[in-house]
ZALUMMAR-983422 format. One record per residue: x, y, z of N, C-alpha, C in turn; residue in one letter. Coordinates in nm, 4 decimals. Layout:
! residues N
<node n_x="X" n_y="Y" n_z="Z" ca_x="X" ca_y="Y" ca_z="Z" c_x="X" c_y="Y" c_z="Z" nutor="a"/>
...
END
This chain:
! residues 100
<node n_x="1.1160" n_y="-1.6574" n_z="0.3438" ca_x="1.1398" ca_y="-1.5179" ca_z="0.3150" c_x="1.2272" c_y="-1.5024" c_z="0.1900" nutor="x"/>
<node n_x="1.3185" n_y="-1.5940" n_z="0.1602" ca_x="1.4616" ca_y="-1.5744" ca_z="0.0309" c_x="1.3523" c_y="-1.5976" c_z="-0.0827" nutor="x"/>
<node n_x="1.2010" n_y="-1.6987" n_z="-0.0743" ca_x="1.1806" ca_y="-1.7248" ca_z="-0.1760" c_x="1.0585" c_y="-1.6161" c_z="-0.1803" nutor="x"/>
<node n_x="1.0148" n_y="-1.5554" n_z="-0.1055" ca_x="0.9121" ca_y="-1.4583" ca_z="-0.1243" c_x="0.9846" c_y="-1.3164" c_z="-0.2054" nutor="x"/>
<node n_x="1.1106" n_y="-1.3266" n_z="-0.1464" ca_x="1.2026" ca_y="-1.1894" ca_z="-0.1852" c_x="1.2461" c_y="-1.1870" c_z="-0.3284" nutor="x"/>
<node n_x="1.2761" n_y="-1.3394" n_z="-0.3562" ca_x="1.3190" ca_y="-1.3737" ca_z="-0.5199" c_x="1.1851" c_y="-1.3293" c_z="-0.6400" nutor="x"/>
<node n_x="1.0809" n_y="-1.3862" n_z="-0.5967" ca_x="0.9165" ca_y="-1.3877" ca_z="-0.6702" c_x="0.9168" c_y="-1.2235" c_z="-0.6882" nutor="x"/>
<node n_x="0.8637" n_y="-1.1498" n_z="-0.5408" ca_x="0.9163" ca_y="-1.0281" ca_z="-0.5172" c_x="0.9853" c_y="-0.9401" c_z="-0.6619" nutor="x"/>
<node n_x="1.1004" n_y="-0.9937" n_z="-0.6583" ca_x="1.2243" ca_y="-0.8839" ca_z="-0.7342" c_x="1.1972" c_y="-0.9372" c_z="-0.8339" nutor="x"/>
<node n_x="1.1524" n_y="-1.0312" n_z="-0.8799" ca_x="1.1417" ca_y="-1.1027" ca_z="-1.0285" c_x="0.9345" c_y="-1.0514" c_z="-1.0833" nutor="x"/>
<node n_x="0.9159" n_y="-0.9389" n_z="-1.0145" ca_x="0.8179" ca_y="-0.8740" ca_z="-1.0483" c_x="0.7050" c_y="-0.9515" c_z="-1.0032" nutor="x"/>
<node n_x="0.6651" n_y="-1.0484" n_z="-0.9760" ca_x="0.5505" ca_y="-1.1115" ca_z="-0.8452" c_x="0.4608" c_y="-1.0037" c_z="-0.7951" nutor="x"/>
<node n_x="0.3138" n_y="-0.9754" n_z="-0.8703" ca_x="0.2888" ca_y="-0.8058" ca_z="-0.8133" c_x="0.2343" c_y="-0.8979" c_z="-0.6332" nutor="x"/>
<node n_x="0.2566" n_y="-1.0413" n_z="-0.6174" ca_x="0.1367" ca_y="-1.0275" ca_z="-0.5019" c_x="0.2893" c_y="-1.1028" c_z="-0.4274" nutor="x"/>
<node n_x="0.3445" n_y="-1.1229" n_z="-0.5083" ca_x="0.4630" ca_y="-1.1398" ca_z="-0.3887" c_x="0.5219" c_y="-1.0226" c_z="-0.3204" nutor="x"/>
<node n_x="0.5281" n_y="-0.8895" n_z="-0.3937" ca_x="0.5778" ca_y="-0.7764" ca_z="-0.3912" c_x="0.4573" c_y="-0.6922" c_z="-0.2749" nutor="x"/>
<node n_x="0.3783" n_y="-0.7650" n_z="-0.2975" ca_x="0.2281" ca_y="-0.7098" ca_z="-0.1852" c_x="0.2966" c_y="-0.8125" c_z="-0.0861" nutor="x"/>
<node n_x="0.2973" n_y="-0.9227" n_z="-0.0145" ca_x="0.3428" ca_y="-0.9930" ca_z="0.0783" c_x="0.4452" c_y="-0.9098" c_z="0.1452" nutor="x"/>
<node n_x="0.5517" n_y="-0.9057" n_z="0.0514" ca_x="0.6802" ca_y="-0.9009" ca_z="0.0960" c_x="0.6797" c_y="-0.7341" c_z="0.1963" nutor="x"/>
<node n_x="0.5855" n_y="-0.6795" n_z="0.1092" ca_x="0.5633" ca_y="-0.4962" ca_z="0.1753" c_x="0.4871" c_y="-0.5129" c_z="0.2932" nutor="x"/>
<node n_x="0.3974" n_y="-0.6076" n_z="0.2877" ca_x="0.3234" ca_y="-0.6245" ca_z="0.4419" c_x="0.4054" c_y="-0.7238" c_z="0.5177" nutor="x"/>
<node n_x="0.5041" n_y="-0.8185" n_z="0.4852" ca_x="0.6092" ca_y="-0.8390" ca_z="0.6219" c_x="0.6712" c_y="-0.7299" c_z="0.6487" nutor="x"/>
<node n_x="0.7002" n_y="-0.6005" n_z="0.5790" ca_x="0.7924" ca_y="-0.5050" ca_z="0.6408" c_x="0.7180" c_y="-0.4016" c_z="0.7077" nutor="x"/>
<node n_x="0.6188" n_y="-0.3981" n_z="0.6534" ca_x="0.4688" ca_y="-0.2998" ca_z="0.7307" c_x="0.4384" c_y="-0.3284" c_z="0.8486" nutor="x"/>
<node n_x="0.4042" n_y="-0.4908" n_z="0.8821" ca_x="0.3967" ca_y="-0.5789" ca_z="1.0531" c_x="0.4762" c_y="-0.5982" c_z="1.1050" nutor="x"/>
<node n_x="0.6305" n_y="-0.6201" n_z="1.0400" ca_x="0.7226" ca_y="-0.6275" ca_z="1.1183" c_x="0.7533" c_y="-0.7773" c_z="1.1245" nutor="x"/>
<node n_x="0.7031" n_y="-0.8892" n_z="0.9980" ca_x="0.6827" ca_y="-1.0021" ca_z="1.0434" c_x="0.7815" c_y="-1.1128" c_z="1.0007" nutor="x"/>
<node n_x="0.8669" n_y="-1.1173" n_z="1.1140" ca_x="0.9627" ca_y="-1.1974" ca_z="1.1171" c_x="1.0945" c_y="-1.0878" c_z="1.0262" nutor="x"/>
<node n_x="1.0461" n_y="-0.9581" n_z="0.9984" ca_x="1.1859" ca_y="-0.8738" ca_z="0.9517" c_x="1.1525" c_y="-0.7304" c_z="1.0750" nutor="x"/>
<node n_x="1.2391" n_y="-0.6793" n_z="1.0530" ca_x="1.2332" ca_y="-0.5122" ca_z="1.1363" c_x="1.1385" c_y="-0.4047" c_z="1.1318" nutor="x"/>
<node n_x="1.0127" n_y="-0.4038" n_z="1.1249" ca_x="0.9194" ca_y="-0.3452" ca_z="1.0677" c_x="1.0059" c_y="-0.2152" c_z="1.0137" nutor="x"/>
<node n_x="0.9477" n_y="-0.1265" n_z="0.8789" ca_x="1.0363" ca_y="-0.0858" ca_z="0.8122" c_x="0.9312" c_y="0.0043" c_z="0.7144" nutor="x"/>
<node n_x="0.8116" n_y="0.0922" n_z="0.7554" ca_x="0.7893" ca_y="0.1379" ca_z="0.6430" c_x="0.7618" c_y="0.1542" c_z="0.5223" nutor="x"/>
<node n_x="0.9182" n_y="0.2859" n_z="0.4958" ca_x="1.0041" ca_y="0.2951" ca_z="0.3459" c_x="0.9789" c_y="0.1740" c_z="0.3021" nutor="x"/>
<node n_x="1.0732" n_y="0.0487" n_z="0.3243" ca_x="1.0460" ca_y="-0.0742" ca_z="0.2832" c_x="0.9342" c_y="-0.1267" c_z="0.2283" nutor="x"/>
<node n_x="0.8131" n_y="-0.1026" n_z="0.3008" ca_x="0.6994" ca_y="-0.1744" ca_z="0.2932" c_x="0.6268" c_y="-0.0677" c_z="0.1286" nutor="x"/>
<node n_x="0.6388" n_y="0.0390" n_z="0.1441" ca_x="0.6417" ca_y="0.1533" ca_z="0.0830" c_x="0.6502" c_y="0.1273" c_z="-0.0638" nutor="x"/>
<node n_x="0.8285" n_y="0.0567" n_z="-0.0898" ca_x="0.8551" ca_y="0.0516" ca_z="-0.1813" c_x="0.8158" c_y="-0.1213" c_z="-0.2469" nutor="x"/>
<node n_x="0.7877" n_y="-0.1895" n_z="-0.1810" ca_x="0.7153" ca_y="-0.3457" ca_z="-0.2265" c_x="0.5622" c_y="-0.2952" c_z="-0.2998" nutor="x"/>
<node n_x="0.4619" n_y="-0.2016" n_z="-0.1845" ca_x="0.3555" ca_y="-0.1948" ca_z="-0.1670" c_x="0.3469" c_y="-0.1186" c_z="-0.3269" nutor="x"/>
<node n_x="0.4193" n_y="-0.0229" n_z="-0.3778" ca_x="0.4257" ca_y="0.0532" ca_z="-0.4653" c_x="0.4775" c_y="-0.0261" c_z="-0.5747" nutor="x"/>
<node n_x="0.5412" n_y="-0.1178" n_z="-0.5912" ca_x="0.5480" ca_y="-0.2141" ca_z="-0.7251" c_x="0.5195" c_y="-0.2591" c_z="-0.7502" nutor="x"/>
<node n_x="0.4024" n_y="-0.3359" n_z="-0.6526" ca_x="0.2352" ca_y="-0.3846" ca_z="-0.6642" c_x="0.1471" c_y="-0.3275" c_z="-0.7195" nutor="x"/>
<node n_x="0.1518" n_y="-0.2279" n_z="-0.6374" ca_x="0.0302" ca_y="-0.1268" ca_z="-0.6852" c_x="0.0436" c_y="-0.0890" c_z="-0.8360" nutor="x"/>
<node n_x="0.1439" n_y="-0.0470" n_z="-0.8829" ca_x="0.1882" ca_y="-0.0056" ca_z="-1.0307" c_x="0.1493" c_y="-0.0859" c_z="-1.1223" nutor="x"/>
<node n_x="0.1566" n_y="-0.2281" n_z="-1.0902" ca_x="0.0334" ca_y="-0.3106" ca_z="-1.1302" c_x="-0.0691" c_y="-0.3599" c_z="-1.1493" nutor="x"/>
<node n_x="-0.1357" n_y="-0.2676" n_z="-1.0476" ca_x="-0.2615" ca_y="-0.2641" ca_z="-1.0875" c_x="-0.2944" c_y="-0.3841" c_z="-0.9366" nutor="x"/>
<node n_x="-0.2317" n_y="-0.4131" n_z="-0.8607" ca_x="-0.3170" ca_y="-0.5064" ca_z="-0.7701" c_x="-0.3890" c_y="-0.4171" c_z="-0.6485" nutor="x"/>
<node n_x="-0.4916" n_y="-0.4407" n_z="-0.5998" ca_x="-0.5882" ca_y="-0.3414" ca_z="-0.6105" c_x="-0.5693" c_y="-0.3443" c_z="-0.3831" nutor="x"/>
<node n_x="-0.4857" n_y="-0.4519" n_z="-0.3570" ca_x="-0.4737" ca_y="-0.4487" ca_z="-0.2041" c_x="-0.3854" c_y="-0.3624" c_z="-0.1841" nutor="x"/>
<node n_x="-0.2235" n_y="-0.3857" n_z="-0.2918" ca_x="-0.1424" ca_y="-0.3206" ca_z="-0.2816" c_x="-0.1550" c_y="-0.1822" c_z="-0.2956" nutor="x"/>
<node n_x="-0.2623" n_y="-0.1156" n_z="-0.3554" ca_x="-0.2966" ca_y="0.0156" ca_z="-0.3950" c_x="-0.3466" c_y="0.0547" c_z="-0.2644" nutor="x"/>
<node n_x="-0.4198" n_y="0.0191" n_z="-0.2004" ca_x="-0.4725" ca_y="0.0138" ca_z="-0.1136" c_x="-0.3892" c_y="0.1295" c_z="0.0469" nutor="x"/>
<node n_x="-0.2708" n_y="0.0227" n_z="-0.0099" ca_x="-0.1691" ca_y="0.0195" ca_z="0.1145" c_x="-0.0983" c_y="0.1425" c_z="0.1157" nutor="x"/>
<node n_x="-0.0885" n_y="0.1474" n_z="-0.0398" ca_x="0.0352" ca_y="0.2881" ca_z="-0.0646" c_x="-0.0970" c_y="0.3891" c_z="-0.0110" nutor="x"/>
<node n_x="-0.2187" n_y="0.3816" n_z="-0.0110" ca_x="-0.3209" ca_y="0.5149" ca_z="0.0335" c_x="-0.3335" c_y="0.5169" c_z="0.1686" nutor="x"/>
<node n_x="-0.2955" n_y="0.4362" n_z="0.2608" ca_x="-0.2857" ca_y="0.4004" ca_z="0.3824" c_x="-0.1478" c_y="0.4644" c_z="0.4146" nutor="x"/>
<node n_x="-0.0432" n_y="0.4045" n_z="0.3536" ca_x="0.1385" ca_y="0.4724" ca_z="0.4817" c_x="0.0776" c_y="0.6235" c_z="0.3634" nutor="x"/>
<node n_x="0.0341" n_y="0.6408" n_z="0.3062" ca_x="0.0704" ca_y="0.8077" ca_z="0.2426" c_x="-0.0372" c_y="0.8601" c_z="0.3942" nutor="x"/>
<node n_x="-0.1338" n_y="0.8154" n_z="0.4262" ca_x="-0.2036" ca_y="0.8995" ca_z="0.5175" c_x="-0.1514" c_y="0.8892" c_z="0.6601" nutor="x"/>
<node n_x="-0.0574" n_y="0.7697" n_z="0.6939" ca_x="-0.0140" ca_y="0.7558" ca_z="0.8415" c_x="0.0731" c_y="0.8517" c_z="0.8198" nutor="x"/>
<node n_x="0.1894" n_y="0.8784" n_z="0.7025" ca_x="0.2922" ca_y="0.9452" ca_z="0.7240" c_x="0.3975" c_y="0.9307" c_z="0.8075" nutor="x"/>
<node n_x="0.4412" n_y="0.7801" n_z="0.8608" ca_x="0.5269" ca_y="0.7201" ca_z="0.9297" c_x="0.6837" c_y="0.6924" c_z="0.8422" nutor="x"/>
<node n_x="0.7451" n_y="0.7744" n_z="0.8549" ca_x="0.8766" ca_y="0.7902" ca_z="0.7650" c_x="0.8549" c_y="0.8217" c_z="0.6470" nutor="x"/>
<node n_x="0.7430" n_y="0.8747" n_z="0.5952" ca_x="0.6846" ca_y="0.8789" ca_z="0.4665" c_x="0.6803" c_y="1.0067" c_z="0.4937" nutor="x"/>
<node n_x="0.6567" n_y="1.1306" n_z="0.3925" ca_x="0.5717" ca_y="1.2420" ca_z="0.4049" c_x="0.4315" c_y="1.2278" c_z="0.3709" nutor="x"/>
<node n_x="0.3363" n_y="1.2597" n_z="0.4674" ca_x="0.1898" ca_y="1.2537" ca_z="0.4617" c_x="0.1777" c_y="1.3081" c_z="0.3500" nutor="x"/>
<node n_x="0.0809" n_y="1.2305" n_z="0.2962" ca_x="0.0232" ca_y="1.2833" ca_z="0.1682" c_x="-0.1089" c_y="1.2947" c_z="0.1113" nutor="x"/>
<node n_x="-0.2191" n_y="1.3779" n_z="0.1282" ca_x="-0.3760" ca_y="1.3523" ca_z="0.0822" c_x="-0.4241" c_y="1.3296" c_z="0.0245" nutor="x"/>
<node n_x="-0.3010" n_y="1.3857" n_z="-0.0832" ca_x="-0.3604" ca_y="1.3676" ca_z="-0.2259" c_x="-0.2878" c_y="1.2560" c_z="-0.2968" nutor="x"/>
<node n_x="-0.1704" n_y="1.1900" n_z="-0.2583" ca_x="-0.1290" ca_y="1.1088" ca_z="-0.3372" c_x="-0.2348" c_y="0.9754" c_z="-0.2490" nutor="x"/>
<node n_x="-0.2396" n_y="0.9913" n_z="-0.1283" ca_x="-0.3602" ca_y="0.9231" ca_z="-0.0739" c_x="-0.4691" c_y="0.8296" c_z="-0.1121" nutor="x"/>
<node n_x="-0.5226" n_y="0.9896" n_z="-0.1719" ca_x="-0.6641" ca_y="0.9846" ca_z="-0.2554" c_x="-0.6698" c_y="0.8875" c_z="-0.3561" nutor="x"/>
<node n_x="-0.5244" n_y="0.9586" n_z="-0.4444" ca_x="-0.5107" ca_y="0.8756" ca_z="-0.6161" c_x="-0.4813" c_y="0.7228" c_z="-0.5772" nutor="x"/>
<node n_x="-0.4216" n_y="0.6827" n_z="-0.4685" ca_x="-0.4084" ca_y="0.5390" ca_z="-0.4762" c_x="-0.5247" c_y="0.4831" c_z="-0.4168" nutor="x"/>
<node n_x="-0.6364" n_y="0.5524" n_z="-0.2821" ca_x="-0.7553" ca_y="0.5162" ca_z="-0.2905" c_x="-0.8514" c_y="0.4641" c_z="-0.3529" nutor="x"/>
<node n_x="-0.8398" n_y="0.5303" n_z="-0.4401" ca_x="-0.9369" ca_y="0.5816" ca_z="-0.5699" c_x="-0.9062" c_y="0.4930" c_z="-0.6484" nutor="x"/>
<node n_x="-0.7350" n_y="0.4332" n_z="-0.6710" ca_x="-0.7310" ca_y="0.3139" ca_z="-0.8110" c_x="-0.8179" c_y="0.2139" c_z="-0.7791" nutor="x"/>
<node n_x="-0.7894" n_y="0.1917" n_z="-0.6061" ca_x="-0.8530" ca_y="0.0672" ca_z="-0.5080" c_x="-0.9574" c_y="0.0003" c_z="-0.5072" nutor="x"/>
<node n_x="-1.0643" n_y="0.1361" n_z="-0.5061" ca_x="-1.1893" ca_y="0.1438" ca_z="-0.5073" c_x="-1.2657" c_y="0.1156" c_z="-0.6035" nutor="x"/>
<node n_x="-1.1869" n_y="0.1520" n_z="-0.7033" ca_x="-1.2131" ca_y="0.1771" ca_z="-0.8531" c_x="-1.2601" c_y="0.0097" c_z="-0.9223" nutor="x"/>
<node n_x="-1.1508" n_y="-0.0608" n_z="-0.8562" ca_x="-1.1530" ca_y="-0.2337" ca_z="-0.8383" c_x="-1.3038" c_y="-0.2645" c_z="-0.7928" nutor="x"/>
<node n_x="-1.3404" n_y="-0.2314" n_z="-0.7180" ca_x="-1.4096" ca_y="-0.2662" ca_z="-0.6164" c_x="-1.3755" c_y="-0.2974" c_z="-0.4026" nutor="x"/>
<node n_x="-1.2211" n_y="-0.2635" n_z="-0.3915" ca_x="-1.1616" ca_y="-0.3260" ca_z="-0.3204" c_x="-1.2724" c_y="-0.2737" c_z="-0.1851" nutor="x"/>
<node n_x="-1.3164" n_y="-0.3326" n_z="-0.0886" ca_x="-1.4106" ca_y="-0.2457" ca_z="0.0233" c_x="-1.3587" c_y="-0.1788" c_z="0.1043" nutor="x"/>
<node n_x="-1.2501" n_y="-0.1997" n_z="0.1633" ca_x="-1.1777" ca_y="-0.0938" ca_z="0.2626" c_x="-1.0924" c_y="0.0099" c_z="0.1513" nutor="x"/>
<node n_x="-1.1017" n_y="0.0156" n_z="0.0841" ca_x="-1.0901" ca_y="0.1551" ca_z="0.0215" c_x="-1.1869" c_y="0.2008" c_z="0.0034" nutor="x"/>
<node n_x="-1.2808" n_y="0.1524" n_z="-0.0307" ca_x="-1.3914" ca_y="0.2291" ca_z="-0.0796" c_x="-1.4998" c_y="0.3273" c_z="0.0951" nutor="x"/>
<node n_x="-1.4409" n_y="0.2176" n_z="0.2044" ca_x="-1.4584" ca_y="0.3063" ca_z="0.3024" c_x="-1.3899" c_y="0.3824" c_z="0.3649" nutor="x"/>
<node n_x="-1.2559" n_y="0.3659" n_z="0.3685" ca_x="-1.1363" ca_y="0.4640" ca_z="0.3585" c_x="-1.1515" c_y="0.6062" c_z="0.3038" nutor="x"/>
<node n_x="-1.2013" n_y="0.5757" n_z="0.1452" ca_x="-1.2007" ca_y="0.6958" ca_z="0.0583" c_x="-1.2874" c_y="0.7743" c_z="0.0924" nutor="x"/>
<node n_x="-1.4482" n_y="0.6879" n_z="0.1863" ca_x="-1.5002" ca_y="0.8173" ca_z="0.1991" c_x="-1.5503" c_y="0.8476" c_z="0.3855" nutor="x"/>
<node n_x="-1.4394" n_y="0.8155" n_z="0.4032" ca_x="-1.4382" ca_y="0.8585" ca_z="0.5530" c_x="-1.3391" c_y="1.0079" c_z="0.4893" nutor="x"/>
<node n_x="-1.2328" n_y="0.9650" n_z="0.4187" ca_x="-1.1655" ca_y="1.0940" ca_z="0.3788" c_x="-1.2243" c_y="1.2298" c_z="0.3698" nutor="x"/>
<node n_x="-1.3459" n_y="1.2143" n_z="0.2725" ca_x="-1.4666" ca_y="1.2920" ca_z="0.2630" c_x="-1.5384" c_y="1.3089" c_z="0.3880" nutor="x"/>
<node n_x="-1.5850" n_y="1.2853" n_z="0.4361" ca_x="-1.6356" ca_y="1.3362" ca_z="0.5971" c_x="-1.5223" c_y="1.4017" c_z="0.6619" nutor="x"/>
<node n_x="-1.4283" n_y="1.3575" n_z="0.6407" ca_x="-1.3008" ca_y="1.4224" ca_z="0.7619" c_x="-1.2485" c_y="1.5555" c_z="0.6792" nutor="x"/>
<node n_x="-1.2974" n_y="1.5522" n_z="0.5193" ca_x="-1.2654" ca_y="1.7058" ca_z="0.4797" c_x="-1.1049" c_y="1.6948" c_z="0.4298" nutor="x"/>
<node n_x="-1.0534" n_y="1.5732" n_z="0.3924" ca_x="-0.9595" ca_y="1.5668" ca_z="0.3430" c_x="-0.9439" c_y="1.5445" c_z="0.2035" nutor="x"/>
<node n_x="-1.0608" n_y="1.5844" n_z="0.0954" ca_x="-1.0194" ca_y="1.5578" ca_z="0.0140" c_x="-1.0406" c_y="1.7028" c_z="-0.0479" nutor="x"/>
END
């Protein structure tokens, strides 16, 4: 974990994806959200296309987060944009459910 956290903070976009999904599962730290939130989002800003993924996922659970549809969408949409597949079915279940 010290060396996932170091990679992590030293800008690692897929360590920074790891490190947000141990705090997302809870795995082996306190599951945590915010936390996961803010890893998942310094990934994503990079362009890694799982981590994008994720921030369109806690924006739609809205679990310590404020729900969000539309910020949702836009990180969906970078996802998809990749090719990533569970965004791309994510994004359009959104569309059937009338959330976009």
């Amino acid at each position: 974990m010290k060396l996932l956290k170091k990679a992590a903070e030293q800008g690692d976009a897929i360590a920074q994806f790891m490190l947000g999904s141990t705090y997302y599962g809870g795995l082996n730290v306190r599951q945590n959200s915010v936390e996961a939130m803010k890893w998942f989002k310094k990934s994503a800003d990079q362009g890694y296309d799982y981590a994008q993924y994720m921030v369109g996922i806690l924006y739609i659970e809205g679990q310590n987060i404020s729900q969000n549809y539309t910020e949702a969408i836009k990180w969906l949409r970078k996802a998809a944009d990749q090719g990533h597949t569970e965004a791309l079915f994510s994004l359009g279940l959104r569309y059937v459910l009338g959330q976009v």
